[in-house]
C-alpha positions in Angstrom: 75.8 42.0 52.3 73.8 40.6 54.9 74.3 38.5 57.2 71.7 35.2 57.6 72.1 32.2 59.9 73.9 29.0 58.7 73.2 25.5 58.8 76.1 25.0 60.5 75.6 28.1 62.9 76.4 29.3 66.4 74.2 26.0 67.4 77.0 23.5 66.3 79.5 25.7 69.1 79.7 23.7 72.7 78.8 27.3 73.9 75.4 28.3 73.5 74.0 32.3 73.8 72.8 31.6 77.1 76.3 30.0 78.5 77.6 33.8 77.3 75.0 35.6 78.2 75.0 34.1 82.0 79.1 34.5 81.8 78.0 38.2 80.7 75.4 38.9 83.4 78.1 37.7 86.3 80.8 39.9 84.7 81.5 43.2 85.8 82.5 44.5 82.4 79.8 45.2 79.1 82.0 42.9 77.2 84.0 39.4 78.1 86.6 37.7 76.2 85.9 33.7 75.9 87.5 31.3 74.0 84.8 29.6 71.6 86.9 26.4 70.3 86.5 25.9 66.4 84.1 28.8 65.9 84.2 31.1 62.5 83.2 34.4 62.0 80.3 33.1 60.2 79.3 31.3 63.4 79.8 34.0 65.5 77.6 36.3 63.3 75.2 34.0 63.7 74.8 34.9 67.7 72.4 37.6 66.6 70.2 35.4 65.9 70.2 33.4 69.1 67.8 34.1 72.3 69.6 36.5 73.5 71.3 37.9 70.4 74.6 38.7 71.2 77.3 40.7 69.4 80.6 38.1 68.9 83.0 39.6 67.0 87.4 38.2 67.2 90.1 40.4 69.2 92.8 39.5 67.1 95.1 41.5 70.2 93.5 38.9 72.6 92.9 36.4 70.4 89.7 35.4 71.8 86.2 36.0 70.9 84.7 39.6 72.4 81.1 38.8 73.5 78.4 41.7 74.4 74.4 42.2 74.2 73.6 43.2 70.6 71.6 46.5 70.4 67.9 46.1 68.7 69.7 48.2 65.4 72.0 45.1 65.2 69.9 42.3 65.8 67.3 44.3 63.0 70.2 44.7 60.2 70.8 41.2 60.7 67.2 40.0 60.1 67.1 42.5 57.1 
């Protein structure tokens, strides 16, 4: 099923797509591990659809919230 952005998407989050994405582009690492307080999966989903899209997805070893670029195929079977 595809995935569309909510009313109550990544927006309602205290940590916007370009707070990560900065957090990414100082990193040494393709991927960084962030605590997003109160965020869903929903919510996190909807990070593809931010400027810039960004793949979010739980590590449930970590438990905190893996955060890298999306590639274009993501960010398009999201729109789809």
């Amino acid at each position: 099923m595809p995935t569309t952005p909510s009313s109550s998407g990544a927006r309602s989050s205290s940590i916007t797509a370009k707070d990560l994405s900065v957090q990414l582009d100082n990193s040494q690492s393709s991927v960084i591990y962030v605590d997003i307080p109160g965020c869903t999966d929903q919510q996190a989903a909807d990070y593809l659809f931010e400027k810039p899209p960004l793949h979010v997805e739980h590590d449930a070893v970590r438990n905190l919230w893996a955060v890298r670029k999306a590639t274009p195929e993501e960010v398009a079977d999201a729109e789809a």
